[in-house]
N, C-alpha and C positions, 0 to 999 in steps of 0.2 A: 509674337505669333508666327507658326512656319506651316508649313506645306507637309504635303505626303511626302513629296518627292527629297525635302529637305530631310528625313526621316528614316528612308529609304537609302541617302546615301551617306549620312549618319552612322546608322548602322549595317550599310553592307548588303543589306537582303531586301527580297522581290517584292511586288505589291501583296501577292498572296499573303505572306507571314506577315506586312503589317497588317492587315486583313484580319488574320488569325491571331494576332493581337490585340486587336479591338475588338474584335467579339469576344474572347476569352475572358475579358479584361475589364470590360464596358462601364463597372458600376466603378473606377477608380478615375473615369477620363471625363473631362468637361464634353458640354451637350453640344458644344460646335467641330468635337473629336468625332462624335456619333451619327453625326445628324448622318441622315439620308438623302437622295438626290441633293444636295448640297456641296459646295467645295470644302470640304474639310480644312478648319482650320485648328492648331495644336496650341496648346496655352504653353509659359514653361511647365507649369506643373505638370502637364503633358507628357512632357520631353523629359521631367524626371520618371514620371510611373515607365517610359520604355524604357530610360536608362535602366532601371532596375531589372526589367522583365528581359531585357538584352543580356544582361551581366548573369541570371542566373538562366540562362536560356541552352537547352542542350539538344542533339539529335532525338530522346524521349525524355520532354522536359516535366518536372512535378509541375504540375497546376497548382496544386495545392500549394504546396511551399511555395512559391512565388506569393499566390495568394496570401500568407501568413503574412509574410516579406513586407509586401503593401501596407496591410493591416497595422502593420507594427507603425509604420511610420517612417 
């Protein structure tokens, strides 16, 4: 289990875009990834759904394909 901040320097980028990864994202990541007022904590599965969302992640990135991406497995 890791942190934000493990997450964050992982992959390179700010709270915002993990942020905007978790909401974008929400229905692919464990309920302790989402919770609210809560310290987030990340499963690995976690830490694969970003690895994924990382790897096809661009300056106007598809939602959508990402989403497929997920889906697939």
């Amino acid at each position: 289990m890791q942190t934000e901040e493990f997450l964050r320097n992982r992959f390179g980028v700010d709270r915002d875009t993990i942020s905007k990864w978790r909401y974008e994202f929400s229905k692919y990541l464990s309920p302790s990834a989402i919770q609210k007022d809560k310290t987030r904590i990340y499963t690995e599965s976690d830490i694969r759904v970003f690895d994924l969302i990382y790897e096809y992640w661009e300056d106007n990135p598809d939602y959508e394909n990402i989403r497929i991406m997920l889906d697939s497995g």
